[in-house]
N, C-alpha and C positions, 0 to 999 in steps of 0.2 A: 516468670514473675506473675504468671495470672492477667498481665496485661492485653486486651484484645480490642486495643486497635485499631490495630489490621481489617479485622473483622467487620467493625462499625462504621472509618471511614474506607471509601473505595480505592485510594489514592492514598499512600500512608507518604508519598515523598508529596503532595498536594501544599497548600498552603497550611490548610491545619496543622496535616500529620506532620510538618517538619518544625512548625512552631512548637508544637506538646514537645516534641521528642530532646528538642534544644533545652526545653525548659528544665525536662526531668535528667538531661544530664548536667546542667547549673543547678540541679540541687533541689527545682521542686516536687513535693510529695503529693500535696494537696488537691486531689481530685476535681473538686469546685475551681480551684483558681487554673489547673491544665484545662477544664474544660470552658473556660471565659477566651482562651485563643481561639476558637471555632469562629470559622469566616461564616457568613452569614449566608453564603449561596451552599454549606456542607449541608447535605439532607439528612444526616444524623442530626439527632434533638441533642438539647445541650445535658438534661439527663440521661440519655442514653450514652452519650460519651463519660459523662461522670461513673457508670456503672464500669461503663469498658476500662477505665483508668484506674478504677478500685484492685491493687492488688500487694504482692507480697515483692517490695522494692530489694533485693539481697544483692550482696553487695556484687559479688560472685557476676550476677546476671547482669547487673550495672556495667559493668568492668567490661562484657563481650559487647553489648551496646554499642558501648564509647568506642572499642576500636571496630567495629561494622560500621558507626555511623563515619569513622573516621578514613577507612576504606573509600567510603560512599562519596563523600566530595573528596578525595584523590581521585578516582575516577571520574567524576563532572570535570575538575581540576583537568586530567589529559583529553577527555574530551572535547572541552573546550580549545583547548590546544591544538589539537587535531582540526578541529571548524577553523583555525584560525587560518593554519597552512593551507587548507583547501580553498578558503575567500582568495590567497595569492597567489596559489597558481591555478584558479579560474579566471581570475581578475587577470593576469597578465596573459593565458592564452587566448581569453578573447579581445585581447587588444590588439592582439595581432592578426587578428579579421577586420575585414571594411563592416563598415555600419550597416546593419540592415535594411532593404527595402521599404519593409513592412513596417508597423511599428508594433511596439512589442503588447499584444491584447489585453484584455480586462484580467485581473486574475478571479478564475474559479469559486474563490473558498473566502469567504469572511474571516475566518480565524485562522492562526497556522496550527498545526500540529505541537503534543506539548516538546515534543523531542524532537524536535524540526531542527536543523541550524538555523544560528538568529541571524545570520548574513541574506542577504540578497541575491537569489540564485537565478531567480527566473531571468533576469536584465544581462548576466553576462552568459547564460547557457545562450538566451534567444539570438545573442550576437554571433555566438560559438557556432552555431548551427545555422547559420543562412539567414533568422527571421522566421526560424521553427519554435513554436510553444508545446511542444509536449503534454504541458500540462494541463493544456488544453482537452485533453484526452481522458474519459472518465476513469477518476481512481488511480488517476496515474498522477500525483503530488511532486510538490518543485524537489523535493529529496527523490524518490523513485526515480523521475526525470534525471536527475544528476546522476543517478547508481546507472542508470540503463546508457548513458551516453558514456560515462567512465569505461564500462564493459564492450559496447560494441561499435563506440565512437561515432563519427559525422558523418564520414565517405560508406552508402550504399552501395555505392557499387562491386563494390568485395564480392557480390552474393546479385548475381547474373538476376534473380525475381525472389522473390516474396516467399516463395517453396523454398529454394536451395537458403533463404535466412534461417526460415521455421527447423528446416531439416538440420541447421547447425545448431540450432537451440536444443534439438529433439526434443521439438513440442510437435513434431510432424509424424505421423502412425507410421511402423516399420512395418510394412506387409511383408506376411511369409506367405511365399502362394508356391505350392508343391501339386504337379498333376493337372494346373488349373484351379486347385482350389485354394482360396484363401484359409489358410493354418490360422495367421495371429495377423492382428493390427496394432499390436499393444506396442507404445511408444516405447523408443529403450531407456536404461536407466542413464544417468547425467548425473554429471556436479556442476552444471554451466549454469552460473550466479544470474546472468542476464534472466534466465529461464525460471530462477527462484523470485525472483522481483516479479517477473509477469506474474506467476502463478499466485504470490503474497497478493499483488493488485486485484489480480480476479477472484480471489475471496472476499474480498473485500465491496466487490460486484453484487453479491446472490441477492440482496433483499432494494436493490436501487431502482429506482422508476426508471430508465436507461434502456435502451436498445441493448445492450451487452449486459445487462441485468435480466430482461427478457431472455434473452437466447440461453444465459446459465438455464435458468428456470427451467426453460422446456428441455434442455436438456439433460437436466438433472433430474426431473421424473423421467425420464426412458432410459439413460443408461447408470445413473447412479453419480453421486456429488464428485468421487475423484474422476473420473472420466467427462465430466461436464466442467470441473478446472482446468483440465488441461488445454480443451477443445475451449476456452476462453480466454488464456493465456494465450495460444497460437491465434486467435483472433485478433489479440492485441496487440501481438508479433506484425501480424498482416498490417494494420493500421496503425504501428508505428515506423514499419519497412518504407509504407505508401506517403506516409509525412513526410520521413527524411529526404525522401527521395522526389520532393516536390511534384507528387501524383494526386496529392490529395489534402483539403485542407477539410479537418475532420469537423465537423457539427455530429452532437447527438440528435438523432427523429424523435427520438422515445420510445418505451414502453409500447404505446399504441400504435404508431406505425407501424413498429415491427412486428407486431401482431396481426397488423392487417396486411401487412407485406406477405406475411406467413401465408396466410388465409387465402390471399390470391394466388400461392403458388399452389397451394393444398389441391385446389376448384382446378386451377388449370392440369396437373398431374392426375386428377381422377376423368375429368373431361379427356384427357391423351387418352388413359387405361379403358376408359369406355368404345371411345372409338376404336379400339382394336380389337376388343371383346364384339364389334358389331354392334353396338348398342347405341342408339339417336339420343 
């Protein structure tokens, strides 16, 4: 239909883009009057949408619309559905835990996520787990939190340290060492979900003021962006082994500690290499 948009607002299921879209399958044509439903926070101007809604309405194109748009909430529809069964059997298996020690901390994040479940997840995970917040842990959200405990549950002790987790993830480098010399360290391939969540979180990492934002970075100038997700992934593996497993309760440093953390190792490893070189 010449209609674009997709193009002009960023978000076409947003609040705008679902208001125009309702309106033009109720029958409105009128470019001015679709573009008077623009919420006042859309960064598209109200002519710029009027240009984008200029076009050729055929019926033809109308007709795929109506049933895509109608696709579209049948799936919110079982979605929702789906959130609904997950709030009762969270709700009921952390009922069957004692109440936490702890209490359950601040949460993280001012706003949820748009595709968040709208239940309350952090309250019965934190019960579920000892008085553990996950999402305490950067990048790691009360969904993420829920997907990672779905997959690899409460009980640590399945997995003797924090290695034997990683290596079940295969976020842990397989070395091939033939003769003495290392062949490969490249991780193996996997379909372990738990593993696709980290690795989603730590992308989600590269540009954060964070101690785990840091350490992508430097690693992503030395050995390249897919090999510095992985090695932040398995990082997250380590400090979420060391949560569940009541070894550690996580605080970010930042950025700048771990930079200067860096820095002090750098000085003391070139201090060792000199001393052995003979050199004061």
């Amino acid at each position: 239909m010449n209609v674009m948009l997709h193009v002009i607002v960023t978000d076409i299921t947003g609040e705008t883009g679902l208001k125009i879209v309702r309106h033009i399958l109720a029958g409105e044509r009128d470019p001015e009057r679709l573009a008077a439903h623009r919420n006042y926070r859309c960064h598209a101007s109200t002519a710029e949408i009027i240009a984008a809604l200029t076009g050729n309405y055929r019926a033809e194109h109308l007709l795929a619309l109506k049933q895509k748009f109608a696709a579209y909430e049948f799936l919110l529809q079982q979605i929702a559905e789906c959130a609904d069964q997950i709030e009762r059997l969270l709700t009921c298996l952390a009922a069957q835990q004692p109440p936490p020690a702890t209490p359950l901390p601040a949460t993280r994040r001012t706003r949820a996520a748009k595709h968040q479940p709208q239940f309350d997840i952090r309250g019965p995970l934190h019960r579920l787990t000892g008085g553990v917040d996950l999402s305490q842990i950067d990048n790691i959200g009360p969904q993420a939190a829920l997907q990672l405990i779905g997959e690899i549950g409460t009980d640590m002790a399945r997995w003797p340290s924090a290695k034997h987790f990683t290596s079940w993830l295969a976020l842990a480098p397989n070395n091939k060492i033939s003769g003495g010399r290392l062949l490969s360290s490249r991780t193996p391939p996997s379909v372990n979900r738990a593993a696709a969540i980290l690795r989603r979180c730590a992308m989600s990492l590269t540009r954060t003021s964070t101690a785990l934002g840091a350490f992508y970075r430097r690693l992503a100038a030395r050995v390249g962006k897919a090999k510095a997700i992985t090695a932040t992934a398995r990082k997250l593996a380590v400090i979420i082994y060391s949560v569940l497993s009541g070894q550690l309760v996580y605080n970010d440093p930042g950025a700048t500690t771990y930079h200067q953390l860096h820095r002090t190792r750098e000085l003391k490893s070139l201090r060792h290499r000199a001393r052995l070189l003979g050199s004061t």
